[in-house]
N, C-alpha and C positions, 0 to 999 in steps of 0.2 A: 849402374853408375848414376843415375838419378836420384837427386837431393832436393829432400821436400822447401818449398820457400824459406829462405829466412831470411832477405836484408831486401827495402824496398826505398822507393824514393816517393812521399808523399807529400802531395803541394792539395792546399784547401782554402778556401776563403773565409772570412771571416764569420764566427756561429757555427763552423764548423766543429768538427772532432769527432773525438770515440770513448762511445759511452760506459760507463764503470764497467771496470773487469779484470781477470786474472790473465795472465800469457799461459797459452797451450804447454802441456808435458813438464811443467814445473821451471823454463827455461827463463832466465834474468834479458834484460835486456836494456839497449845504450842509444838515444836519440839524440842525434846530434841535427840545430837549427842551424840551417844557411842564412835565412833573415825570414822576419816576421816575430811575431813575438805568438809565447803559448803559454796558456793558466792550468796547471795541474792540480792533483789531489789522490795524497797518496795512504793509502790505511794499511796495516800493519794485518799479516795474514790471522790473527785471531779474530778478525773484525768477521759477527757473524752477514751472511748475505743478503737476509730480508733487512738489515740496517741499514744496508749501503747503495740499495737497488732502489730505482723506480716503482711503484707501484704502478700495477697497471689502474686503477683506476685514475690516478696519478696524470699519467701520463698517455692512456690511450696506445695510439699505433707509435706517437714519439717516444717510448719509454728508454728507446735505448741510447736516445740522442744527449750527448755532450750538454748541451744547453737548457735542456730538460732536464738533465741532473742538479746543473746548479740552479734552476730556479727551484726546484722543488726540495732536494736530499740537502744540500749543502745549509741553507738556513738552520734546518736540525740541529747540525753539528754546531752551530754554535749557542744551543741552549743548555743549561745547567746538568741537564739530567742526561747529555751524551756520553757515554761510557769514557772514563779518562782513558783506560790503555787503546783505546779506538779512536782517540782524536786524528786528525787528518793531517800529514805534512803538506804542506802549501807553500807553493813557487811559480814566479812569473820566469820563463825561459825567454832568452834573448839569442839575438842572432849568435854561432859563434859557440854558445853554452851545448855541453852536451849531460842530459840528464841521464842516470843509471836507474834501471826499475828491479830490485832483489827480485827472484823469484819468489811466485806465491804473491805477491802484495796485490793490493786494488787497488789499482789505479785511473782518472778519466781526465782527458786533455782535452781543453776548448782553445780554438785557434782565436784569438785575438783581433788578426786584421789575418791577410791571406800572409800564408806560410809557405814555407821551402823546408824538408829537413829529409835524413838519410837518418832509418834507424836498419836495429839486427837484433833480433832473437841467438842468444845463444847457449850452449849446455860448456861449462867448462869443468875442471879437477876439482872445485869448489860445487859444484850442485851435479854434479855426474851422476850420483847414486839416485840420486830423487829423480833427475831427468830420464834415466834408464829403467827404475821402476814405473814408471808412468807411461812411458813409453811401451813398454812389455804391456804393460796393461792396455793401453788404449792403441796403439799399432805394434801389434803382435809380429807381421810380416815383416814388418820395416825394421821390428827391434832385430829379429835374426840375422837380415841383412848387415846392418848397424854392428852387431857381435862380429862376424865370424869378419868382415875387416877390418876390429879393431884389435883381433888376434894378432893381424898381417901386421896394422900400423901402432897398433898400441898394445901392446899386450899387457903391460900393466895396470892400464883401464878394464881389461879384457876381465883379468882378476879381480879387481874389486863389482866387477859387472858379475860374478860366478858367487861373489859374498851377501848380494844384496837379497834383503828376505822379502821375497815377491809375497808370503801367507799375512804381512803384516803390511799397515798404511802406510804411506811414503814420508808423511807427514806435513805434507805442505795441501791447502785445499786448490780446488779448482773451479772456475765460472763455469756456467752453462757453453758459454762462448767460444766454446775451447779453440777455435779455429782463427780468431783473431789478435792480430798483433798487439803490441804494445802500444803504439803511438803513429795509430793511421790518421792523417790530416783531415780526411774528410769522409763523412759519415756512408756506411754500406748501402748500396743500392743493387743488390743482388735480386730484388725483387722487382725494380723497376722496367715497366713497359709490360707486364705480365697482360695485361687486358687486350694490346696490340699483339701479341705472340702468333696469336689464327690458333692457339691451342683452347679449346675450349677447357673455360677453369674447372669446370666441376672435373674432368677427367684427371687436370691439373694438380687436384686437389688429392685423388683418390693414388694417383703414383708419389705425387708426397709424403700419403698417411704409412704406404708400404716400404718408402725408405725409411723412413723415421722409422717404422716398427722394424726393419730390417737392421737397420743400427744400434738400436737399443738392443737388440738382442746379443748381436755381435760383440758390441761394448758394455754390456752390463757389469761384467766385472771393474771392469775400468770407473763406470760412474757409480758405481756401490763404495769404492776406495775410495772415491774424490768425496762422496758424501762423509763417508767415514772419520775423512781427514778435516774435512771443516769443521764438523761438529768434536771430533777429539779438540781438534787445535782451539775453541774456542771455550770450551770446558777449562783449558786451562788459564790461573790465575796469574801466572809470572808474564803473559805479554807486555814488552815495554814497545811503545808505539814509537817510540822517539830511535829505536835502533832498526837499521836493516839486515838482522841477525835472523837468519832460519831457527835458531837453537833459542829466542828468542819466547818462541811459544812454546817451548819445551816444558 
């Protein structure tokens, strides 16, 4: 009966936010502001990744920071030679406004002054197939789980879940990030205090290298499609950056 995160309540002060990226398993998502105000920047899933990302030289250990993005990436986009189906949609969020993110798109929020908002990752009858492939792909256990109750409660989902062609890309690409939401207030510190732990780093270091390499292996399938699906998706010419249409980059 356990259900992975999806709706969270994120408050950040101002320079805060969360730096470009896609939402995990292909899933859209809807943040709604209590008060404060938030700067987005949204790109159309054909938009290739090294366009839209930080460079690490760039950027250093900030690369993934909100506020690093707009000083460094966002001037780009407004030079001549920035891809038109790639241009970026841009909106100031106010209290009250609730913004929608397609799945697949890239997205990066900088909080303004400090922020209050409530968002949710969700898979609905509109991206169900994409989210279900991705999901099979990338949490294998979870997807069985997922199936054999949507038999009980949905069985119609269940069916279009038995048509989706896992041998081919799902079509939508994926960030490295996959584990982070749409519109977190305030920037990850998963790694903070790591020097105070009493774990000595190098050891720290070396159960790291083995998750990681235990994950990739695990997921390899999963991040072989995601790659698959950026580069198909950007390969194609018909992206129009102005619609939030999956069929879009078709």
């Amino acid at each position: 009966k356990r259900r992975p995160p999806y709706r969270w309540i994120v408050i950040g002060p101002a320079r805060s936010g969360t730096g470009i990226h896609i939402d995990p398993l292909g899933t859209s998502a809807w943040n709604a502001l209590i008060s404060g105000h938030k700067r987005w920047a949204l790109f159309p899933p054909c938009t290739p990744k090294d366009l839209v990302t930080v460079r690490r030289t760039e950027g250093g250990y900030q690369s993934d920071e909100a506020v690093m993005w707009f000083n460094t990436v966002y001037p780009r986009t407004l030079l001549p030679d920035w891809p038109s189906n790639c241009k970026p949609i841009e909106l100031i969020q106010g209290p009250g406004d609730v913004v929608f993110v397609p799945g697949g798109w890239w997205h990066v929020v900088l909080n303004l002054d400090t922020a209050i908002a409530v968002t949710q990752n969700f898979s609905s009858t509109t991206n169900f197939p994409v989210v279900y492939h991705k999901t099979v792909r990338g949490r294998p256990k979870f997807a069985k789980k997922w199936y054999s109750q949507l038999k009980i409660d949905r069985p119609d989902l269940a069916t279009v879940a038995d048509g989706v062609d896992l041998s081919q890309p799902s079509g939508l690409p994926s960030s490295s990030s996959s584990g982070s939401s749409s519109s977190s207030s305030s920037s990850s510190s998963s790694e903070s205090g790591s020097e105070d732990s009493g774990v000595d780093n190098a050891s720290k270091t070396k159960v790291k290298r083995k998750r990681k390499h235990a994950s990739s292996s695990s997921a390899s399938n999963s991040d072989s499609s995601d790659e698959d699906d950026n580069d198909s998706c950007c390969r194609r010419k018909a992206c129009d950056g102005a619609s939030p249409k999956r069929a879009d980059c078709r």
